[in-house]
Residue frames relative to the residue before (quaternion, step in Angstrom):
aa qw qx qy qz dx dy dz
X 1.0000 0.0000 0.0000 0.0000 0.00 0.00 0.00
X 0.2992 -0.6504 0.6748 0.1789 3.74 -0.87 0.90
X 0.1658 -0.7466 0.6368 0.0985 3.45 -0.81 1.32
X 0.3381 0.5136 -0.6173 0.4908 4.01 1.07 0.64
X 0.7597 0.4577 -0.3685 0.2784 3.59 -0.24 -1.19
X 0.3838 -0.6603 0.6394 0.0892 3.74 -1.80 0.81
X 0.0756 -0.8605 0.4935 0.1012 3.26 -0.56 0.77
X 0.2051 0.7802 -0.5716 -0.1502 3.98 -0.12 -0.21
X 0.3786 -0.7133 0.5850 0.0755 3.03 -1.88 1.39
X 0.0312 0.8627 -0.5007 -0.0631 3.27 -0.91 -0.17
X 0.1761 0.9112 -0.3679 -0.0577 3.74 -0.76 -0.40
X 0.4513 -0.7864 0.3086 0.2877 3.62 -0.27 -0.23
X 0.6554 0.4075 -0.3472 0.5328 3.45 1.67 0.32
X 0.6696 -0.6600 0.2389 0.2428 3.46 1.21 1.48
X 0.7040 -0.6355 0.0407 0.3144 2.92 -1.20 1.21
X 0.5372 0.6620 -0.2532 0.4572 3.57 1.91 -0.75
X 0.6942 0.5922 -0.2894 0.2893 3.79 0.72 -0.26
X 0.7522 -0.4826 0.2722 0.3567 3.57 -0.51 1.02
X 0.5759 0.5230 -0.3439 0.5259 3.32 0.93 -1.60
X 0.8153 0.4965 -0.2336 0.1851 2.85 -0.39 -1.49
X 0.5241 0.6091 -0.3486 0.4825 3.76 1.68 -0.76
X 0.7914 0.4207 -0.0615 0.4392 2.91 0.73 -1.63
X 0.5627 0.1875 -0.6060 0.5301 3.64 0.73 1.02
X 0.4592 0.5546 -0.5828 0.3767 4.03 0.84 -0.18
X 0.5447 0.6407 -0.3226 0.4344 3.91 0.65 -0.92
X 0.7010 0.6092 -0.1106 0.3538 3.17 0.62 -1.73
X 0.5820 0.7610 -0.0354 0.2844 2.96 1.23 -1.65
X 0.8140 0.2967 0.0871 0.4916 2.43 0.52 -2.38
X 0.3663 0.5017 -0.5156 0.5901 3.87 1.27 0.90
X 0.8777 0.2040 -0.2682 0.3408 3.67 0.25 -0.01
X 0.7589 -0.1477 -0.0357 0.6333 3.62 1.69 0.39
X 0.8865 -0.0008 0.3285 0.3258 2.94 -1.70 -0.86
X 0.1210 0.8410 -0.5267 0.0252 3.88 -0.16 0.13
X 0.1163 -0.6913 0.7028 -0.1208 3.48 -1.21 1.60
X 0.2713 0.7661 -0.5718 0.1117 3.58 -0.35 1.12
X 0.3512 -0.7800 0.4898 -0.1683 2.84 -1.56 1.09
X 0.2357 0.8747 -0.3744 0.1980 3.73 0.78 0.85
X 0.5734 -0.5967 0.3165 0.4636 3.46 -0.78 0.82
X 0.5798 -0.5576 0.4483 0.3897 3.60 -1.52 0.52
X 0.8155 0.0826 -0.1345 0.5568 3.69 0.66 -0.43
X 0.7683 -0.1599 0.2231 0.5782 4.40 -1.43 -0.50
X 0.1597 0.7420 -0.6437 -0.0980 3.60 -0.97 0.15
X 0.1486 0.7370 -0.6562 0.0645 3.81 1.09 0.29
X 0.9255 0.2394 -0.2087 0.2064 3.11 -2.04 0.24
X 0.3415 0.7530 -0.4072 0.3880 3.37 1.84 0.30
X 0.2460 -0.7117 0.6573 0.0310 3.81 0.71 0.04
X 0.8542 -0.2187 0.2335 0.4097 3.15 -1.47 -0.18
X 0.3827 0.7717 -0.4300 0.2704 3.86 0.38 -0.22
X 0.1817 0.7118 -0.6761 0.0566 3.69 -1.14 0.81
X 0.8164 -0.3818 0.3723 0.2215 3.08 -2.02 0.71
X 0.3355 0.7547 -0.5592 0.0712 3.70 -0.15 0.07
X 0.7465 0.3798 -0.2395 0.4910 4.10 1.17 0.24
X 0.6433 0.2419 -0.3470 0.6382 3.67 1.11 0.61
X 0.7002 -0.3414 0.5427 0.3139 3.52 -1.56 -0.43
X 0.0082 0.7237 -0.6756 -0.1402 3.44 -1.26 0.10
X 0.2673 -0.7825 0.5620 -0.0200 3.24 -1.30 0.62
X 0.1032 -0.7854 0.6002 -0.1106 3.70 0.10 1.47
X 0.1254 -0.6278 0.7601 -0.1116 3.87 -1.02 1.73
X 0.4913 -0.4162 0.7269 0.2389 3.23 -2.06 0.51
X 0.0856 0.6639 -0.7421 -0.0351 3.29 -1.40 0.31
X 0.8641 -0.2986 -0.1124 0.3891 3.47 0.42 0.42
X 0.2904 -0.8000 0.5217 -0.0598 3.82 -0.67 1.29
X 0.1179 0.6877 -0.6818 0.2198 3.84 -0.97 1.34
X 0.5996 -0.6226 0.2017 0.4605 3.22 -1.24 0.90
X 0.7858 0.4125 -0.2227 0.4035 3.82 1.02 -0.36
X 0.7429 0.3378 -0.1501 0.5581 3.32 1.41 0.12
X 0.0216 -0.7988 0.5733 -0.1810 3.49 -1.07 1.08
X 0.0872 -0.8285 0.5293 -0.1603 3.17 -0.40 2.02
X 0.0789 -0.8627 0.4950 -0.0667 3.81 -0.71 1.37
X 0.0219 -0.7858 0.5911 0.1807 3.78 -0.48 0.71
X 0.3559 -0.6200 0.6969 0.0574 3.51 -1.08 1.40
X 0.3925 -0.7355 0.5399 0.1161 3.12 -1.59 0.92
X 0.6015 0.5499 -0.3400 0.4692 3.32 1.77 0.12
X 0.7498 -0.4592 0.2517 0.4044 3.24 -1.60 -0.51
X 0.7673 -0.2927 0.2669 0.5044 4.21 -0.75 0.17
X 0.6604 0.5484 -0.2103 0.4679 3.72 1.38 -1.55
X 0.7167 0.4076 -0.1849 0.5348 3.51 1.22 -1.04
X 0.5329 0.6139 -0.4230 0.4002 3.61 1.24 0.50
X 0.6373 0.5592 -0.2120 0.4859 3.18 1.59 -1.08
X 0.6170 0.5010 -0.3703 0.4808 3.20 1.01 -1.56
X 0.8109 0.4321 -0.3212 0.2293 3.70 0.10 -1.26
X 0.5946 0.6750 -0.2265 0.3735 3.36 1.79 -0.40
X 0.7123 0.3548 -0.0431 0.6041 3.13 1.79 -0.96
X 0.6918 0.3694 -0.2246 0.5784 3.63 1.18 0.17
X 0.6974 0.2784 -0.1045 0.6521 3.86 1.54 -0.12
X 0.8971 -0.0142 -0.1642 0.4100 3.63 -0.13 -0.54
X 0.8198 0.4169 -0.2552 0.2983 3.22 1.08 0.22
X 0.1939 0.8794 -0.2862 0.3273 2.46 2.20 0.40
X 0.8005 -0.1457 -0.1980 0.5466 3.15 -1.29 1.63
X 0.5357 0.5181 -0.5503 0.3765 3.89 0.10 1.49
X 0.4352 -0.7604 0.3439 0.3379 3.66 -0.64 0.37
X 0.3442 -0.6865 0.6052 0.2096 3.91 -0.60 1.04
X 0.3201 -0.6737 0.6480 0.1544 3.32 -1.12 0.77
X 0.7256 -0.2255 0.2531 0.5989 3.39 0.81 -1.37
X 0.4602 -0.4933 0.7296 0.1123 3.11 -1.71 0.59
X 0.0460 0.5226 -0.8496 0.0550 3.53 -1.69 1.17
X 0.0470 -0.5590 0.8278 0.0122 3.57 -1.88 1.03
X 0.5953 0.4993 -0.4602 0.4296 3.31 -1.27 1.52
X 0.5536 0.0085 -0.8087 -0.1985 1.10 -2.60 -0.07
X 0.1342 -0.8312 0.4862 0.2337 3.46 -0.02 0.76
X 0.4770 -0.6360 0.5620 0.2282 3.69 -1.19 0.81
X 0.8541 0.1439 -0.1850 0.4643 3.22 0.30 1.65
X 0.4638 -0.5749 0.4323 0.5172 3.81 -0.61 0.82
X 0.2129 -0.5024 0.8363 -0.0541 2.60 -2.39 0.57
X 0.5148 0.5816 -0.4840 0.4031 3.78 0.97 1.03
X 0.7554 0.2589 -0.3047 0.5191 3.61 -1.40 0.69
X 0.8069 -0.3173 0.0680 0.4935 3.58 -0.84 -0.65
X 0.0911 0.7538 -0.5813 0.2924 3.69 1.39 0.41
X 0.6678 0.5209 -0.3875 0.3639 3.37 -0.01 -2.11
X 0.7606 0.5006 -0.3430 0.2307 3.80 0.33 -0.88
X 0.8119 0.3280 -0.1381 0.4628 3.00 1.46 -0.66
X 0.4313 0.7330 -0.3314 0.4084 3.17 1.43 -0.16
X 0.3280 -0.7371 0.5447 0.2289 3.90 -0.79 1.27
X 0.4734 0.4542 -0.4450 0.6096 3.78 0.94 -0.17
X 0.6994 0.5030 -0.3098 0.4023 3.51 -0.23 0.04
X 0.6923 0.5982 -0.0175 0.4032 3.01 1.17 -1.20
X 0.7845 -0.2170 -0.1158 0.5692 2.76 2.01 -0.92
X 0.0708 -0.6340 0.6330 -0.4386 2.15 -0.12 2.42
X 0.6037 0.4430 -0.2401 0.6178 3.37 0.51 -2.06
X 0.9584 0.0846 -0.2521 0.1036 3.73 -0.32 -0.56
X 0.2686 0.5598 -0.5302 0.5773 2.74 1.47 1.38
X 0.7627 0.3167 -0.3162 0.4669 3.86 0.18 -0.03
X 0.3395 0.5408 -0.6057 0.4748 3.76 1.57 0.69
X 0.7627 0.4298 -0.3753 0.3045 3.90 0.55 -0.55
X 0.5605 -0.7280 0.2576 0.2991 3.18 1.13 0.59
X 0.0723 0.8761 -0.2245 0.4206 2.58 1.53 1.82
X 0.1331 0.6883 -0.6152 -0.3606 3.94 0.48 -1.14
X 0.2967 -0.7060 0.6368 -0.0894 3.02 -1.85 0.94
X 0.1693 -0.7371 0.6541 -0.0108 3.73 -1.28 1.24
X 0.1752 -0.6302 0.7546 0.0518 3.07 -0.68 1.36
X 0.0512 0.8517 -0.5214 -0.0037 3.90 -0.56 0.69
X 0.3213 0.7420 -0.5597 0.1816 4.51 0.17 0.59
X 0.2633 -0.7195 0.6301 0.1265 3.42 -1.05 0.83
X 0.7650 -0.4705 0.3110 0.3110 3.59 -1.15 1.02
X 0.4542 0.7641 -0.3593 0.2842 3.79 0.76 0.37
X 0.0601 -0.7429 0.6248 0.2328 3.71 -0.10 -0.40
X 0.5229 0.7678 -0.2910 0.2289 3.41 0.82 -1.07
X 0.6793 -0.5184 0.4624 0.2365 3.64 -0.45 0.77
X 0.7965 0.2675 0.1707 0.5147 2.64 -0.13 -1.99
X 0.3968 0.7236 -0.5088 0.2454 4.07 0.96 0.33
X 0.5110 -0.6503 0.4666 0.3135 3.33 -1.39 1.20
X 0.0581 0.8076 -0.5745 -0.1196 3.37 -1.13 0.66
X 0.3541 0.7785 -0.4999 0.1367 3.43 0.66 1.27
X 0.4331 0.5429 -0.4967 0.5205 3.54 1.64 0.61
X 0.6149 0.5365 -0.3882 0.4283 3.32 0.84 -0.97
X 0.8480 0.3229 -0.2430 0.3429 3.79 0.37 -0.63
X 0.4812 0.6006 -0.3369 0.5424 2.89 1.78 -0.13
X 0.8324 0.1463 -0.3159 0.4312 3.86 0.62 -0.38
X 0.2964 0.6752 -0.5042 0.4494 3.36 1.88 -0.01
X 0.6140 0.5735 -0.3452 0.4183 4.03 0.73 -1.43
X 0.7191 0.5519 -0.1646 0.3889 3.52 0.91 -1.52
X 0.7129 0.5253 -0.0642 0.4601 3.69 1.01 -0.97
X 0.4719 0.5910 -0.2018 0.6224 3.17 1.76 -1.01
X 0.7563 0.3867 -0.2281 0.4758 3.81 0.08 -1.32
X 0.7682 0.2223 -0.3762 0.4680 3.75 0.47 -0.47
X 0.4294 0.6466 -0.4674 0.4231 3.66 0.54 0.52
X 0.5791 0.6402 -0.1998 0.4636 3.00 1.08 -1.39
X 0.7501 0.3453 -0.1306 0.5486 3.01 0.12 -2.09
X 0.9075 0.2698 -0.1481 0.2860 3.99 0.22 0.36
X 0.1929 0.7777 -0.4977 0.3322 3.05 2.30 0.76
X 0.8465 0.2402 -0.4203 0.2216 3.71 0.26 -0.17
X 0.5894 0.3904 -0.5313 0.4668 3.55 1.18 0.63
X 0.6659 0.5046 -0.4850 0.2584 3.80 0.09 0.49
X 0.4794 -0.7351 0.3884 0.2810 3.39 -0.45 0.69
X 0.3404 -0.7078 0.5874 0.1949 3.46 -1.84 0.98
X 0.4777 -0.0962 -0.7949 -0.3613 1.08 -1.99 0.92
X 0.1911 -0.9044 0.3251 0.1997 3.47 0.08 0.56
X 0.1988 -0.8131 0.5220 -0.1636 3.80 -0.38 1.17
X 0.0218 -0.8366 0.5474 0.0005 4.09 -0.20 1.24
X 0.0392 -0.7364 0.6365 0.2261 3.71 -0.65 0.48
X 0.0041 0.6905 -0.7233 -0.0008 4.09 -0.28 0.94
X 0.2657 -0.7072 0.6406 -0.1375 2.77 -1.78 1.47
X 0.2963 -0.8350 0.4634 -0.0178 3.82 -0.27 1.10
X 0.1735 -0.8235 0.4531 0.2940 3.59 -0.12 0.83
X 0.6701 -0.4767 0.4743 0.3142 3.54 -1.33 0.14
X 0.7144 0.2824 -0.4167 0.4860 3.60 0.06 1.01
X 0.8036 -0.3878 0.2041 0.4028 3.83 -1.98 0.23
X 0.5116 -0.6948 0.3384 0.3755 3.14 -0.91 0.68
X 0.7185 0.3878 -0.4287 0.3867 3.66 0.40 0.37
X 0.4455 0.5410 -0.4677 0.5387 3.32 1.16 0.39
X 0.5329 0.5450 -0.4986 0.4128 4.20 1.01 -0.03
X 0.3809 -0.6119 0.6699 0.1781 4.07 -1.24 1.27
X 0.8827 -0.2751 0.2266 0.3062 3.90 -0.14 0.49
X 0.5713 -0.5066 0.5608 0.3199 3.26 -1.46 -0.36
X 0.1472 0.7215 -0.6763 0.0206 4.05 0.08 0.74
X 0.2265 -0.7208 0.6247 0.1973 3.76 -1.34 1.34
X 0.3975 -0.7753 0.4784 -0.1099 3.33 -0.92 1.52
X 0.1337 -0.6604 0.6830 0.2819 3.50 -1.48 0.28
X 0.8381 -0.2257 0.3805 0.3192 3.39 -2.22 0.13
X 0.0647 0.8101 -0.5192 -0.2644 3.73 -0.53 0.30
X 0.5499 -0.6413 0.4263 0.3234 3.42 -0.97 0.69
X 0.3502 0.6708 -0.5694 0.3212 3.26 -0.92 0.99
X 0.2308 -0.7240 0.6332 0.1469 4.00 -1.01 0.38
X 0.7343 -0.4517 0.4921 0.1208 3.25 -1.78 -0.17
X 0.0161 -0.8741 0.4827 0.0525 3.84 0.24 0.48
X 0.1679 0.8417 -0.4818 -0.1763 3.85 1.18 0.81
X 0.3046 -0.6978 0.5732 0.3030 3.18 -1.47 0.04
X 0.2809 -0.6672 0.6605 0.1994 4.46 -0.56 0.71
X 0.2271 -0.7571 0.6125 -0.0029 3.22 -0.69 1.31
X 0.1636 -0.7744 0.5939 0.1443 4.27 0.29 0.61
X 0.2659 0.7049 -0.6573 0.0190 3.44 -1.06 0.88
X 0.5066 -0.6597 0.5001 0.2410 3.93 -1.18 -0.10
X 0.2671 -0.7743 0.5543 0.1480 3.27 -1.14 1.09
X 0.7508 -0.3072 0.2800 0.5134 3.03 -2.13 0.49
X 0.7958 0.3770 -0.2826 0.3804 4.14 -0.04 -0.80
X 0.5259 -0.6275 0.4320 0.3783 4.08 1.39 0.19
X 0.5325 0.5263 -0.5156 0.4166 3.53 1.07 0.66
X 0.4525 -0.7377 0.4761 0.1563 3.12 -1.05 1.52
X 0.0547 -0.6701 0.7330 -0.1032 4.34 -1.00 1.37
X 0.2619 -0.5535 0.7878 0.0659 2.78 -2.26 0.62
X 0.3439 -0.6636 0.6626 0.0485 2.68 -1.59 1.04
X 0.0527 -0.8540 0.4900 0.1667 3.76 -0.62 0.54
X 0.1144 -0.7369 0.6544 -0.1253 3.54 -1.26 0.83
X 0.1016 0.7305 -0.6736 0.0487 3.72 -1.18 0.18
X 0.5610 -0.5353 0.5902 0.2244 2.99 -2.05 -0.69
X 0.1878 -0.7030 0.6803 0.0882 3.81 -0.43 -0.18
X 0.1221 -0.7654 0.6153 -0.1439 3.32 -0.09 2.26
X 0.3264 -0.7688 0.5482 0.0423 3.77 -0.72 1.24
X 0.3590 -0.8218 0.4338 0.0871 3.29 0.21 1.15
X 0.6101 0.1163 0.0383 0.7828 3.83 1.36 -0.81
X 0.0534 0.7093 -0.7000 -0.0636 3.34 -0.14 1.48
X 0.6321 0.6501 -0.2797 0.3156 4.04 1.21 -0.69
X 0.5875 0.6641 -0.2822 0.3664 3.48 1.42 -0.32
X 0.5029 -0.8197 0.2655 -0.0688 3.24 -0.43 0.94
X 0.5212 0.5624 -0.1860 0.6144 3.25 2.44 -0.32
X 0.6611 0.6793 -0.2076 0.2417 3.28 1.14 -1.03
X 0.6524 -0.5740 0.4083 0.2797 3.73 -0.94 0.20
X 0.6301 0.5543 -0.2276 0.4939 3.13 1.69 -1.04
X 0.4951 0.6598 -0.1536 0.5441 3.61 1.53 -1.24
X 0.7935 0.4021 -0.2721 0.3669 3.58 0.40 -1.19
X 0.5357 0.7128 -0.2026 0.4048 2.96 1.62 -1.10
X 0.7899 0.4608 -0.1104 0.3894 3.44 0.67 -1.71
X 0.5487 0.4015 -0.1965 0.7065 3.00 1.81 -0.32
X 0.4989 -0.7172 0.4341 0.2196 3.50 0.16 0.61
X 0.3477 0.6233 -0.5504 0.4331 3.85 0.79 1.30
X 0.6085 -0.4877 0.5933 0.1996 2.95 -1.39 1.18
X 0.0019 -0.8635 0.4999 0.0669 4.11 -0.17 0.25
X 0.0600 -0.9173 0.3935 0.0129 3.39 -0.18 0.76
X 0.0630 -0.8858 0.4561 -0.0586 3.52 -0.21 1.02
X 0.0426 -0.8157 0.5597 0.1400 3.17 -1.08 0.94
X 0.4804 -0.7658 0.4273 -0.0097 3.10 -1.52 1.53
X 0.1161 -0.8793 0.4411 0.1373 3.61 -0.87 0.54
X 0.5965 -0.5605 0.3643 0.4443 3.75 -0.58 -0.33
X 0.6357 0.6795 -0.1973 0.3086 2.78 1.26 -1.93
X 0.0134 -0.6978 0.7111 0.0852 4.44 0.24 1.00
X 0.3919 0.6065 -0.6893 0.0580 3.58 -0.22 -0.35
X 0.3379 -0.6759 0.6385 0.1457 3.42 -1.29 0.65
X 0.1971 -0.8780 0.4347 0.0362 3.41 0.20 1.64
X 0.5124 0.5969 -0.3141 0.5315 3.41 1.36 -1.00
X 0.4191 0.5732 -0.3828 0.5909 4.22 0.75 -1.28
X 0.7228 0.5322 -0.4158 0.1465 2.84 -0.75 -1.73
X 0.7468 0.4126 -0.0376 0.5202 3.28 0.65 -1.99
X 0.5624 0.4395 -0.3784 0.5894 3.99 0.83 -0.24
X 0.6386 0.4835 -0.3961 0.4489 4.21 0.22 -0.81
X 0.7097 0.6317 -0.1474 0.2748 3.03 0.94 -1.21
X 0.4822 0.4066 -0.1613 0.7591 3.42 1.99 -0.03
X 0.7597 0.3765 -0.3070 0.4322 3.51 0.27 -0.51
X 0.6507 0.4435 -0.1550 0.5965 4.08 1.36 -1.20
């Protein structure tokens, strides 16, 4: 462990969840650790922050090399408050978000609060690991995850100053033992959307609620480059992400049409 280096964690299934120990754990093999995680579930918060209630940031536990906070806001308002309030005018080494309980591949990345802050922890010109392995499960094994989360981490490290910023990884873990995992395969986004379904049902008081649920329809289930692909095939898949949505291709079509 390099006791020069800063680490900051984060995630979106809050400060009590397994994931979340286990990238603190993780962490702390490569420095210093400052983590910061929502006080309760924030999946699917994406990019979202607090701007109409208070927030309210507690110690929950404190050692000479490690420091653990639960933030009443969303995953986005962990980062912001970590890097605009307590960590202000110190150097970040890196940013881990995770272990999230569940992919965060294809259009996941969009909604996913691990994700979310990631991307904005690596606006500070940071590099960032967005890091969840295909699990929902509570109780989901994450010794492939930390085993190549361990791997992926070190060559970042060992090469934060030739890669360019901002820089911002979404690494995805398949769903089985970690030696049964075929590698690291670097990957693009696969195209594909969400089909929810709104299940309508009645409460104890006769007030009618929906329940929501869907599918995740893979548009290129046959391609081979993809995150989804790496997955099903049991590869770690690793993707780097940007801010930039412009729709460059648009761009040049509007441009005849405006």
């Amino acid at each position: 462990m390099s006791n020069d280096r800063l680490i900051f964690v984060t995630n979106d299934d809050g400060y009590q969840s397994k994931g979340f120990r286990a990238a603190v754990n993780l962490a702390r093999e490569f420095g210093r650790v400052i983590a910061i995680a929502p006080e309760r579930v924030q999946s699917g918060m994406s990019q979202a922050i607090t701007i109409t209630s208070p927030l309210f940031l507690r110690c929950v536990e404190r050692s000479e090399e490690l420091e653990i906070y639960a933030f009443s806001g969303t995953p986005v308002d962990c980062s912001k408050v970590a890097f605009d309030h307590l960590l202000v005018g110190r150097k970040v080494d890196l940013v881990i978000s995770g272990i999230n309980h569940g992919s965060n591949a294809a259009i996941n990345v969009m909604y996913s609060g691990t994700m979310g802050a990631a991307i904005e922890g690596s606006l500070y010109n940071v590099p960032a690991i967005g890091l969840s392995i295909d699990d929902h499960d509570a109780d989901a094994d994450f010794e492939g995850a930390v085993e190549y989360g361990r791997k992926i981490i070190a060559a970042v490290l060992a090469s934060t100053d030739m890669l360019p910023r901002p820089l911002c990884l979404n690494v995805n873990v398949p769903r089985c033992r970690a030696e049964e995992i075929a590698g690291i395969r670097l990957s693009r986004q696969t195209r594909g959307f969400w089909r929810e379904e709104f299940y309508e049902r009645t409460d104890p008081h006769g007030r009618g609620y929906f329940w929501l649920t869907g599918a995740f329809q893979n548009a290129e289930p046959e391609a081979e480059d993809t995150d989804e692909w790496a997955l099903r095939h049991r590869f770690v898949s690793v993707v780097p992400v940007q801010t930039d949505m412009t729709d460059y291709k648009m761009l040049k079509a509007l441009d005849g049409v405006l």
